[in-house]
LOMIRO-614306 format. One line per 10 residues: number of its first residue (from 1); their letters; for each residue x, y, z of C-alpha. Coordinates in steps of 0.05 Angstrom, whole numbers, plus 32768, in hexadecimal, padded with zeros to 4 digits. Example, Ala and Ser with C-alpha at 12.3 -4.5 7.8 and 13.67 -1.06 7.14 Angstrom:
! residues 2
1> as> 80F6/7FA6/809C  8111/7FEB/808F
***
This chain:
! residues 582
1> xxxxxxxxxx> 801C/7C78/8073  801F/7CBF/808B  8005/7CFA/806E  8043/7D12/8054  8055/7CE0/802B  8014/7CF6/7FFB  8022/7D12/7FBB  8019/7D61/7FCA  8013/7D95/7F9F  8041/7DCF/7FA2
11> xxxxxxxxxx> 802F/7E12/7FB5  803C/7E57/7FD8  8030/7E76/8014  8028/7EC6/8015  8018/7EED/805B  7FBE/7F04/8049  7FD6/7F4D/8054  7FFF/7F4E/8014  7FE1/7F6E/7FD5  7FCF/7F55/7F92
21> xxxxxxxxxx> 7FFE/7F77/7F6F  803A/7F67/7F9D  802C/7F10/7F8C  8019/7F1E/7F3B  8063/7F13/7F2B  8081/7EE5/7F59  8039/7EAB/7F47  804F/7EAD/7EFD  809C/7E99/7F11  808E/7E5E/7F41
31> xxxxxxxxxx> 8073/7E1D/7F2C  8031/7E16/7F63  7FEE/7E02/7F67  7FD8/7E23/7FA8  7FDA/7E5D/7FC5  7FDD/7E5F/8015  7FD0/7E9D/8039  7FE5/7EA4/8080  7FCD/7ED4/80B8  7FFE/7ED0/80EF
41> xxxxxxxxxx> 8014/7E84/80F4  7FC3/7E70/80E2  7FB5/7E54/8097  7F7B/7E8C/8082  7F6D/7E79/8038  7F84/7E43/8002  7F78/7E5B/7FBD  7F86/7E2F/7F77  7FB9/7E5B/7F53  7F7E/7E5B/7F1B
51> xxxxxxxxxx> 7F51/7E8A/7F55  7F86/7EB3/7F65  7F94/7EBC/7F21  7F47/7EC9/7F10  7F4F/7F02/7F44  7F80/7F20/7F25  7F64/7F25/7EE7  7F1E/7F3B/7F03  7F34/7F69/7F3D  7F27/7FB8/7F2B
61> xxxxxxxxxx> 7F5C/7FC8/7F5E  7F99/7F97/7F65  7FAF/7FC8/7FA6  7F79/7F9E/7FD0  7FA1/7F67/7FF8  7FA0/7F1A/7FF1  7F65/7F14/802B  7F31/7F36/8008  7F34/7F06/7FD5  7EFE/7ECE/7FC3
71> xxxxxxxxxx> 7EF6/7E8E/7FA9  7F29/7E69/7FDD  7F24/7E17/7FEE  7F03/7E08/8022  7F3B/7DD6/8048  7F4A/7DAF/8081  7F90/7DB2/80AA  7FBC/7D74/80AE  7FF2/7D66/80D9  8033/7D45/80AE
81> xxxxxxxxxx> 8033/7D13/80DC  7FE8/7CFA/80E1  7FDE/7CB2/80B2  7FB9/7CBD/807F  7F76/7C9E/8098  7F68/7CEE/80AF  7F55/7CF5/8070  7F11/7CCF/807D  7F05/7D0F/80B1  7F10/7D41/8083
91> xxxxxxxxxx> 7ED0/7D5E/8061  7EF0/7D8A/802D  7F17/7D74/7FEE  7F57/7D9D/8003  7F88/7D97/803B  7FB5/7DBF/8054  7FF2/7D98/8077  8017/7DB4/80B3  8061/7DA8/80DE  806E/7DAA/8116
101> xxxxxxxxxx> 807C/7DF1/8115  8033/7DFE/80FA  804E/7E10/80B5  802C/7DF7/8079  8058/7DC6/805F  8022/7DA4/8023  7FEB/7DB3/8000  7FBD/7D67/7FF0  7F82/7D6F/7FBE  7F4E/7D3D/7FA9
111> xxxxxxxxxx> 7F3D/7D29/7FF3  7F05/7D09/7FE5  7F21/7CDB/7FAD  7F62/7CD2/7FDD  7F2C/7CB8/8009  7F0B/7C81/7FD1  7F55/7C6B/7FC7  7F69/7C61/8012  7F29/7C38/801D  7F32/7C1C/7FD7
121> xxxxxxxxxx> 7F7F/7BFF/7FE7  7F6D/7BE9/8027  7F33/7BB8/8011  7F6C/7BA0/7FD7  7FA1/7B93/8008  7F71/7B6B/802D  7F60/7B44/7FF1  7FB1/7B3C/7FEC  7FAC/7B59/7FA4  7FD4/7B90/7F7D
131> xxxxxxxxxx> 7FBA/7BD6/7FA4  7FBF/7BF9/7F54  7F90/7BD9/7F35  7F53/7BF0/7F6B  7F6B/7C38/7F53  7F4D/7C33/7F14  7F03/7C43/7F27  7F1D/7C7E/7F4D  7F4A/7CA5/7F18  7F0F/7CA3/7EEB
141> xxxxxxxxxx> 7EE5/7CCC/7F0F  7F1C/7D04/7F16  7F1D/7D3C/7EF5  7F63/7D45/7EE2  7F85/7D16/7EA5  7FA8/7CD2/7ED1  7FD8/7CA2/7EAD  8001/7C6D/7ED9  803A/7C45/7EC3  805D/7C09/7EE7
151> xxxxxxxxxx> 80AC/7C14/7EF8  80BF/7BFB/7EA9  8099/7C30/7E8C  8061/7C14/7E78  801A/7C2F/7E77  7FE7/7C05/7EA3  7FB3/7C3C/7EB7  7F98/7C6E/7E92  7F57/7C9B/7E9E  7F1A/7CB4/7E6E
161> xxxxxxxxxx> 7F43/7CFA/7E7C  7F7C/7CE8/7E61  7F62/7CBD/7E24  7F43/7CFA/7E0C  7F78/7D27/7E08  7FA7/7CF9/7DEA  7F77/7CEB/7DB8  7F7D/7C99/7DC6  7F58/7C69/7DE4  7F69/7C41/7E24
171> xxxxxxxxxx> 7F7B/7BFF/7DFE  7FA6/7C29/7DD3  7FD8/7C3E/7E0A  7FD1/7C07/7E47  800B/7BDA/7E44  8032/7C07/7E16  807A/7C24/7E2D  8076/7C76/7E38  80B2/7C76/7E11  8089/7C65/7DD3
181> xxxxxxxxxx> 8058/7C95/7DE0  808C/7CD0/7DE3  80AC/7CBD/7DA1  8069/7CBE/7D7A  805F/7D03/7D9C  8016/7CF0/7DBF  803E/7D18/7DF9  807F/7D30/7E04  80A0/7D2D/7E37  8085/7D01/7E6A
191> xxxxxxxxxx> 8091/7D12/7EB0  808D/7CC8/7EC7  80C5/7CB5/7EA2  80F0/7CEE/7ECA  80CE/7CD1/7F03  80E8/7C83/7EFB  812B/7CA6/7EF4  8130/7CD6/7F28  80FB/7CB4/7F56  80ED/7CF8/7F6D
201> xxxxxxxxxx> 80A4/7D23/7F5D  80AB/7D44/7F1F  8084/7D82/7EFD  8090/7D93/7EB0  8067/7DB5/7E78  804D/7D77/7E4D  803E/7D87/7DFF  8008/7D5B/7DDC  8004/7D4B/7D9B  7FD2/7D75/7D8C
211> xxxxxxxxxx> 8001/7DB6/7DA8  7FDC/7DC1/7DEB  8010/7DC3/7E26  7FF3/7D9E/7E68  8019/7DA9/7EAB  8025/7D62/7EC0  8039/7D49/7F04  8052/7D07/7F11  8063/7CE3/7F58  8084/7CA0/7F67
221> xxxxxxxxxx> 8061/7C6C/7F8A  8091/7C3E/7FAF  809A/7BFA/7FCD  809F/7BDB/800A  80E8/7BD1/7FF1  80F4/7C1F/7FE4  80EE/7C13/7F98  80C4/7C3A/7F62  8083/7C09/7F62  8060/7C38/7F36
231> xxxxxxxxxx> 8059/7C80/7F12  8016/7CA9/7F1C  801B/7CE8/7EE0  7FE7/7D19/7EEC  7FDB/7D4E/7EB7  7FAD/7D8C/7EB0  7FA2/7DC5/7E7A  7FCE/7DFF/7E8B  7FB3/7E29/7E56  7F76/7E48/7E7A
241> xxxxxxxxxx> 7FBA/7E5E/7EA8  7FDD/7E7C/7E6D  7FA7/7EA7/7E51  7F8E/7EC0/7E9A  7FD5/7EC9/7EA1  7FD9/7EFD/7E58  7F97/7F1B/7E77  7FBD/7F2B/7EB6  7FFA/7F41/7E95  7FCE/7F70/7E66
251> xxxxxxxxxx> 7FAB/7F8D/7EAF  7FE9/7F91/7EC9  8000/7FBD/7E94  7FBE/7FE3/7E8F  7FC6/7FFA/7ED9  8014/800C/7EDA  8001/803E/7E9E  7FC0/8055/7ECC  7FE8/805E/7F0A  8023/8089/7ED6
261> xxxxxxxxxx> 7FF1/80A7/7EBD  7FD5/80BC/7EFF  8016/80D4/7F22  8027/80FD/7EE0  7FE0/8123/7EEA  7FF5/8129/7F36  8039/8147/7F27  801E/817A/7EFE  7FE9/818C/7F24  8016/818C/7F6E
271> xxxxxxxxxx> 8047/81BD/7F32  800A/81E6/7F25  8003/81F6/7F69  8041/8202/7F82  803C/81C7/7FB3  808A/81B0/7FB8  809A/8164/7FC8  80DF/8147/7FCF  80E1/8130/801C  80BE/80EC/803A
281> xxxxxxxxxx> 8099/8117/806E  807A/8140/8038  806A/8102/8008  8042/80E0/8047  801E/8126/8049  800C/8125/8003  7FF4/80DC/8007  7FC3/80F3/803F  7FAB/8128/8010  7F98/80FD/7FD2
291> xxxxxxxxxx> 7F77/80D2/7FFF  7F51/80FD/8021  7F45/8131/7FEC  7F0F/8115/7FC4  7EE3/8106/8003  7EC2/813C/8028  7ED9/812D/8069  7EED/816D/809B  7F3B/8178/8095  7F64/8195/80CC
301> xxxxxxxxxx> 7FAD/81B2/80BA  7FD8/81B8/80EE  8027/81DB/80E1  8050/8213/80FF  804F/8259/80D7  8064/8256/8096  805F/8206/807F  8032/8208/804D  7FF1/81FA/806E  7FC3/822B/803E
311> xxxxxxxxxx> 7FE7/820D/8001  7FD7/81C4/8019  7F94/81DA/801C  7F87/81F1/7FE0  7FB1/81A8/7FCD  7F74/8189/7FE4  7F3F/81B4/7FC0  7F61/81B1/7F83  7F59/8164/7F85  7F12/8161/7FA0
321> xxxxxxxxxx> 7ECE/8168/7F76  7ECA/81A7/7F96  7F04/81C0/7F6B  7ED6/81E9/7F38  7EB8/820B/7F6C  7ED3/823F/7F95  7F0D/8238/7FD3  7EFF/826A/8009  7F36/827F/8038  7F27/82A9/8077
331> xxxxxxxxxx> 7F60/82BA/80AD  7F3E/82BE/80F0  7F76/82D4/8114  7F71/8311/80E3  7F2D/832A/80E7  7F1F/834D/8129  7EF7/8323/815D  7EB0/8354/8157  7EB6/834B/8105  7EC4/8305/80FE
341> xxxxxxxxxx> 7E7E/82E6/810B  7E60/8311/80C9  7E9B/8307/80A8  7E9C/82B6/80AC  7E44/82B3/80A5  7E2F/82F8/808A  7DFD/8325/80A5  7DB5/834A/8088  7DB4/838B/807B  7DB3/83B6/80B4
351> xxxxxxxxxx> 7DCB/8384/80E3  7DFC/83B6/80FE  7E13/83FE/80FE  7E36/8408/80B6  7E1A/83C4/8098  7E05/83CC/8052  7DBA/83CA/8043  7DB6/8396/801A  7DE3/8365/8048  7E1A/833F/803F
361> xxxxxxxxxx> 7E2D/82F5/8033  7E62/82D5/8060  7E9E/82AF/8044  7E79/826C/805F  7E42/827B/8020  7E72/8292/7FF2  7E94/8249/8003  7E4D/822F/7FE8  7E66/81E7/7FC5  7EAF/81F9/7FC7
371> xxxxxxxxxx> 7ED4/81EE/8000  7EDF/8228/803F  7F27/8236/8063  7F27/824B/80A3  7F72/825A/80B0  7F83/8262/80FD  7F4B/8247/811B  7F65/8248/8155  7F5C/828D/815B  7F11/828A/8156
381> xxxxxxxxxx> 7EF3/82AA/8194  7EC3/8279/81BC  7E8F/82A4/81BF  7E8E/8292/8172  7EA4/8243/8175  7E54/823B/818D  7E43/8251/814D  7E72/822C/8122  7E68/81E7/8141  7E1D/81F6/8126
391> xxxxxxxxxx> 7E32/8203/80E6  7E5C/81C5/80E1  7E21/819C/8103  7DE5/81BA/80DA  7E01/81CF/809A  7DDE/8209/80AB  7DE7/825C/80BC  7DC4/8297/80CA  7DE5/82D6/80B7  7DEF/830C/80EC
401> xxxxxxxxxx> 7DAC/8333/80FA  7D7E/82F7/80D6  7D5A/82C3/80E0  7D54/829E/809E  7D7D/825C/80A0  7DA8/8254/8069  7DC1/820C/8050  7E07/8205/8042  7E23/81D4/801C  7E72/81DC/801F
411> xxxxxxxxxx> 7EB4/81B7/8032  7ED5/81CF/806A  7F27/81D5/8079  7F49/81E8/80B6  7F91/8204/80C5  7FB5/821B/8104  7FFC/821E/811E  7FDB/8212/8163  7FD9/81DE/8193  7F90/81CF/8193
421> xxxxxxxxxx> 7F8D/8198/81C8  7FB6/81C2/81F9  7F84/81FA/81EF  7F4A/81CD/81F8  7F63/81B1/8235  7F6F/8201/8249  7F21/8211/823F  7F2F/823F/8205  7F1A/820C/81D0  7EDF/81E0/81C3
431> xxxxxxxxxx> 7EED/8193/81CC  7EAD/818C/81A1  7EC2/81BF/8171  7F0E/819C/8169  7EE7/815A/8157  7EB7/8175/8127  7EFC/8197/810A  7F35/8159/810E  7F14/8126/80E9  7F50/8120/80B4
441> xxxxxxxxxx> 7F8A/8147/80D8  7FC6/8153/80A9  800C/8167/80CF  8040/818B/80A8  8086/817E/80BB  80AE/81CB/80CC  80E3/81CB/8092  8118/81BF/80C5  8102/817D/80CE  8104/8171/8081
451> xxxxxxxxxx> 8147/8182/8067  8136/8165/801F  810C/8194/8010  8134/81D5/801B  815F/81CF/7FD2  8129/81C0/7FB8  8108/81F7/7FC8  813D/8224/7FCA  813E/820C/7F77  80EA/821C/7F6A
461> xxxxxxxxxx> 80F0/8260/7F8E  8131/8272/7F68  8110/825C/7F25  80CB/8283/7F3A  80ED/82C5/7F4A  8122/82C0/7F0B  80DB/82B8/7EE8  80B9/82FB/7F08  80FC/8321/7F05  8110/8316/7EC5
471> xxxxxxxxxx> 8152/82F8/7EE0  8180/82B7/7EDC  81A5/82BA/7F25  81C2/8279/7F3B  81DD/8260/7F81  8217/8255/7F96  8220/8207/7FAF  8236/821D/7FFB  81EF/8244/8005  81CF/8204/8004
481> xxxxxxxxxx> 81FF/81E6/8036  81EE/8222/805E  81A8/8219/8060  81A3/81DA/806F  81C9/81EF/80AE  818E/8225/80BA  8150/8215/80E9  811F/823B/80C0  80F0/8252/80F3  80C2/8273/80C6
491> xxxxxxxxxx> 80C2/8235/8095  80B8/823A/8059  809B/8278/8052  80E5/8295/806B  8100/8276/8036  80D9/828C/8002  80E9/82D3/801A  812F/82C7/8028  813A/82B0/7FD6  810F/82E4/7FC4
501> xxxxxxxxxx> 8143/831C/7FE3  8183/82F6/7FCD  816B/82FA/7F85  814C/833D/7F87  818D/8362/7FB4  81CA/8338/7F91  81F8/8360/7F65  820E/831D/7F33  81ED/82E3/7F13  8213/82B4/7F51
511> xxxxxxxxxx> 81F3/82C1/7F94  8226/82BB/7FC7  821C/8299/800B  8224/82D7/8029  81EA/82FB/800F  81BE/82BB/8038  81EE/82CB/8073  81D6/831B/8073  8182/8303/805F  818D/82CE/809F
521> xxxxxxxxxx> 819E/8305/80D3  8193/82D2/810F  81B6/829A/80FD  81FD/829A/8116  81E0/82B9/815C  81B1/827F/816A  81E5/824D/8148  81EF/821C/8180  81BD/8230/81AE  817E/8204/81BE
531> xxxxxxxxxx> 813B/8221/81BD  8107/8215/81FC  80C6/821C/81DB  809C/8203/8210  80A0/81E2/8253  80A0/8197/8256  80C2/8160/8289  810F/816F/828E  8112/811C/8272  80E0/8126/8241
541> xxxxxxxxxx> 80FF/8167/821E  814E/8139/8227  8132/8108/81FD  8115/8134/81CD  814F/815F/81C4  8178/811E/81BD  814A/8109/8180  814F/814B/8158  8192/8153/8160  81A5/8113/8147
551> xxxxxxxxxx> 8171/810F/8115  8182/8156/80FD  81D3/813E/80F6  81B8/80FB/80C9  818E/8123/80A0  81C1/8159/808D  81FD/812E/8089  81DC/80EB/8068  8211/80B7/8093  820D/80A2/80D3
561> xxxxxxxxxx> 825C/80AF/80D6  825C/80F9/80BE  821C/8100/80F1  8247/80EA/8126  8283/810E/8119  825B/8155/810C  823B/8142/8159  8281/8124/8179  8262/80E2/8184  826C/8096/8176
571> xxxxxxxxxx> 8249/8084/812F  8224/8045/8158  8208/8079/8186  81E9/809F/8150  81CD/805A/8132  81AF/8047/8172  8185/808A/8184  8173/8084/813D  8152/803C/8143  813C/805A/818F
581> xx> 8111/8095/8164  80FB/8073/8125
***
């Protein structure tokens, strides 16, 4: 006999990176036992649907995957076509069986009671006697309710289990037909009669008579002759399954109203400070922030002129625990090179010609347990990098002309339009300063890159400024068209300007398209032309052009087929650079 002709239980396999959450709906619709995670083509953990379900119930978090759950089998893996001595080898009470294409294709439990009966029906079929009746001793040390039946029907084992749930004794139900038993209600239905009909496995919710529901499982056991020799009906109690399964429901529910809840509070609070999301590119960059936000990790920003970078830093210190206490900006590509130094740490009175008497705190103590923005840092003068890395290393300054050091306890976020490695590999910028700095680094996407984004917030600035001017201007459709033709060079920052002038200089309530054709001065002479911004390998910048200019076309246009047409190419073209640069 081989191993897959054992009675198996039925179960599912899910991949151990998958989530709680994502398996809480599909367990509850499928009929299994086991669970079977898989880590490449390797069996990593079998659970009992019970421990799975115990985890859901228990787990704080339901985000955590399928691995970092406990309480698995320990099991041994079987080969389909192994006989079923193996099972004297295996040390563990579950197995795991395998094809040929090492892909579980079983789940066996009760190893160790699979082992009494092999030994058991060997010794009988020695003794030239019926194999059933050396079963007996075995079923009534498992746990689960047993009742076997001959091919008529009629009941010839039955375990201490079973006799308890159905309320009778063993002499009250050996040698009576199943039939009988259904019609006075002690259970109904009975998935061995199903199985002397269909001669198949069968799994059905049994009702008792005492209104407990039992999930009953019942195999054939067949002949030399290919005919039903007997019916083996397992049962078990399915209501420990039901109520974990109302506790996970009512969790389930419990965490879709936390996680509403918690994207309502981070709507209005992204509204309340004017932080805009519509595109993919800028949702990834607001998942970075809430992440990183509540930690205290450094934070560098890195975006051409006009992104947004000082409004996703105050993002992040609006979300952080620092968010009661004060968010210090200083531009140090503002402040003249021999000022900056008392200006970022302060100086004692008297440090200098002019200083006042009393001194002066920097902005890096008026930062003390808020969080301090240093804006272009890559204008920071080395001379005064020396100093900063201390800071950042210490937690600690001196103010100009002192000596006293001062502890600082404070959060610190960095922005530049830069290129900070290139500078670093120039000499002009401290590798060990661009460390301390990039811990989290946050990249915001130019708006041209974007396109959602610009109706959208073309339609906050229009409602902002109808707000301050006391007006109710609306656009006209084709203005939108026409900026999403626009590269935006200054961002969003130009944009902000641009509605600001259309709303204040238009004579009617309807701004035209040609009042954005007069604000955008530079836009039909560089229509057309492409921009060298830098020098790079003549392949290098082909490829790169190729990617923005398709990418551009699929963005504005939405189709592959209106992309191609707009760039005079074949639409399979455009869908194979855009598989080439995804």
């Amino acid at each position: 006999m081989k191993i897959r002709d054992l009675a198996s239980k039925d179960f599912a396999v899910y991949p151990s990176s998958r989530k709680l959450k994502e398996i809480s709906d599909d367990i509850f619709t499928r009929n299994i036992d086991y669970v079977i995670l898989i880590k490449g083509k390797d069996v990593l953990k079998v659970f009992r649907l019970s421990s799975i379900i115990q985890g859901l119930t228990e787990q704080e978090n339901s985000d955590v995957s399928l691995e970092e759950l406990r309480g698995d089998e320990k099991f041994c893996l079987l080969s389909e076509d192994e006989e079923i001595d193996i099972l004297k080898e295996c040390d563990f009470n579950v197995g795991v069986v395998i094809n040929q294409g090492n892909i579980p294709f079983a789940v066996i439990d009760n190893i160790k009671s699979l082992r009494k009966i092999i030994s058991t029906v060997g010794n009988m079929y020695s003794l030239n006697a019926d194999p059933i009746i050396g079963y007996k001793d075995v079923f009534e040390h498992l746990e689960e309710e047993i009742i076997v039946t001959d091919r008529n029907g009629r009941v010839i084992l039955v375990n201490p289990k079973a006799e308890k749930v159905m309320g009778l004794k063993e002499s009250e139900t050996v040698g009576r037909k199943l039939q009988d038993l259904v019609e006075e209600k002690v259970f109904y239905p009975s998935a061995a009669l199903e199985v002397l009909k269909t001669k198949k496995k069968v799994n059905l919710r049994t009702t008792l008579r005492s209104g407990e529901t039992r999930l009953s499982t019942s195999v054939p056991i067949m002949d030399k002759n290919g005919e039903i020799a007997y019916a083996i009906c397992t049962s078990k109690n399915v209501e420990e399954i039901v109520d974990l399964n109302r506790k996970l429901r009512k969790k389930e529910i419990e965490l879709e109203q936390k996680d509403l809840e918690i994207d309502r509070l981070h709507k209005e609070a992204f509204a309340n400070i004017n932080f805009i999301i519509g595109s993919k590119e800028m949702n990834n960059v607001i998942k970075t922030i809430l992440k990183v936000a509540p930690l205290d990790s450094n934070v560098f920003i890195h975006g051409e002129t006009g992104v947004g970078k000082e409004v996703v830093a105050k993002t992040i210190h609006y979300f952080s625990q620092r968010k009661t206490y004060p968010f210090i900006k200083i531009n140090c590509g503002l402040i003249p090179e021999n000022l900056l130094e008392s200006e970022l740490f302060g100086y004692e009175g008297g440090a200098f010609s002019g200083a006042s008497k009393s001194g002066k705190k920097g902005k890096v103590e008026l930062a003390q347990t808020g969080t301090l923005f240093l804006d272009e840092i890559g204008e920071i003068p080395l001379s005064l990098q020396v100093k900063l890395l201390e800071f950042l290393q210490d937690s600690e300054i001196t103010r100009v002309g002192g000596t006293k050091r001062i502890k600082i306890n404070t959060r610190i976020i960095t922005a530049t339009n830069r290129d900070l490695q290139k500078m670093v590999d120039e000499g002009t910028f401290r590798i060990d300063l661009f460390y301390r700095l990039n811990v989290v680094p946050i990249k915001i996407p130019p708006l041209r890159e974007r396109y959602e984004d610009i109706p959208i917030l073309a339609e906050y600035f229009l409602k902002r400024f109808n707000n301050k001017y006391n007006m109710e201007k609306r656009l006209e459709p084709e203005i939108i068209e026409e900026m999403l033709k626009y590269d935006w060079p200054g961002n969003v920052r130009e944009l902000e300007h641009v509605m600001e002038r259309m709303i204040v200089v238009s004579d009617s309530d309807i701004i035209s398209v040609k009042y954005f054709d007069e604000m955008v001065t530079d836009r039909d002479r560089d229509k057309g032309k492409v921009i060298c911004t830098k020098i790079m390998p003549y392949k290098q910048a082909k490829r790169e052009l190729e990617k923005q200019l398709v990418t551009k076309a699929y963005k504005m246009y939405r189709t592959t087929r209106k992309a191609a047409e707009a760039l005079e190419i074949d639409p399979s073209t455009v869908v194979k650079i855009l598989k080439k640069y995804s």
